[in-house]
C-alpha positions as CSV (number, residue, x, y, z in Angstrom):
1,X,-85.0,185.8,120.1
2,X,-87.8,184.2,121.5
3,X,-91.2,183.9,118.8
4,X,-94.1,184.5,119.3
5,X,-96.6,181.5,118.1
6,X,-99.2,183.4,116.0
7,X,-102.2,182.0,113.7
8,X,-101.0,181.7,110.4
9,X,-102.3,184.2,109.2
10,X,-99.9,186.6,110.7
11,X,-96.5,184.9,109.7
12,X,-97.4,183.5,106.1
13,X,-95.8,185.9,103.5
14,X,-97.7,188.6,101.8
15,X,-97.0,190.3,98.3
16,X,-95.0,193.7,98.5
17,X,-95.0,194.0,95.2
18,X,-97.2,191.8,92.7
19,X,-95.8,192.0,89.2
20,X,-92.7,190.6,87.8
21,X,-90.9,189.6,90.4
22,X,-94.2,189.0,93.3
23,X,-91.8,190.0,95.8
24,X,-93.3,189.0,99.2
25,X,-92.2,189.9,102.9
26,X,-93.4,188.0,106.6
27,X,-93.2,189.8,109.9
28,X,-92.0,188.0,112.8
29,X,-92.8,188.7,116.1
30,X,-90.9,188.2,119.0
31,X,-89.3,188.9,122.1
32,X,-85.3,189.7,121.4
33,X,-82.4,190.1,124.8
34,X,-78.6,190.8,124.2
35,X,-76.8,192.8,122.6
36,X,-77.4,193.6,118.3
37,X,-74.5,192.2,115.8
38,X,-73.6,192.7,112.2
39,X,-71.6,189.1,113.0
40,X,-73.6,186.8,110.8
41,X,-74.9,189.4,107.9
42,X,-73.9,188.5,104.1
43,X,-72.1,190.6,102.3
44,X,-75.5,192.4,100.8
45,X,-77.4,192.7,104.0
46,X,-77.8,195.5,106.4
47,X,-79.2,195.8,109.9
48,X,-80.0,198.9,111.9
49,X,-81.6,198.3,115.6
50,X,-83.8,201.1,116.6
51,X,-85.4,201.5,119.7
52,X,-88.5,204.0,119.6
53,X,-91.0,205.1,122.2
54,X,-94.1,206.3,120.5
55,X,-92.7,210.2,120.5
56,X,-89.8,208.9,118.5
57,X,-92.1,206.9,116.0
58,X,-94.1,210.7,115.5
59,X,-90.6,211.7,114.8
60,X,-89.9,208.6,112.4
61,X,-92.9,209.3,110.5
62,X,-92.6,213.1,110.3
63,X,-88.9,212.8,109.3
64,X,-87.5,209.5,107.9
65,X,-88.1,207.5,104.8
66,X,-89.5,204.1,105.5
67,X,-91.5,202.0,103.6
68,X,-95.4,201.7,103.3
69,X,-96.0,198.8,105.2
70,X,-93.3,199.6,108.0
71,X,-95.4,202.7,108.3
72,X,-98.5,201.0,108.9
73,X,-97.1,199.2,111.8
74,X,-95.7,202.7,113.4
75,X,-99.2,204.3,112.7
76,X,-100.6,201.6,114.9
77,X,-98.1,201.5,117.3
78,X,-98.7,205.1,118.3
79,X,-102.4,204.8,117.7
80,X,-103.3,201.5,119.4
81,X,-103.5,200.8,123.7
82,X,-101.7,197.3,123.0
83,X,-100.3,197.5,119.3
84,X,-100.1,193.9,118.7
85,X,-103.2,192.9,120.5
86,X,-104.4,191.3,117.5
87,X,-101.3,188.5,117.6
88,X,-103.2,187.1,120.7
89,X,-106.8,186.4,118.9
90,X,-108.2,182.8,118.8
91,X,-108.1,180.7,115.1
């Protein structure tokens, strides 16, 4: 994996949830090569590598459960010329 540097206010974690818990989640953007592995997961976690053109995002959104904010990013993806055109804007 190879990050992107981004201003900080796309990597600093943002409330999910705000309540009892404030649960809070970061994106982190990248470039990834190789091959996907299971090989250094805990016990609890679970990864699932997808690779999706913008006809299989329609499908993802028409078909799938995924969360909010993982929908937001998929709405944009299929809406936007350059999706993450925003990662490159000056402090």
């Amino acid at each position: 994996m190879e990050p992107v540097t981004v201003a900080e206010r796309y990597e600093k974690p943002y409330f999910t949830t705000i309540g009892m818990t404030d649960e809070s989640c970061a994106a982190v953007y990248g470039y990834a090569s190789g091959d996907a592995t299971t090989k250094y997961l805990e016990d609890n976690e679970e990864l699932q590598v997808i690779l999706a053109d913008q006809q299989e995002v329609k499908r993802i959104l028409k078909e799938e459960k995924v969360a909010i904010m993982c929908a937001y990013m998929l709405m944009h993806f299929i809406k936007d010329e350059e999706p993450f055109s925003f990662l490159k804007e000056p402090d």
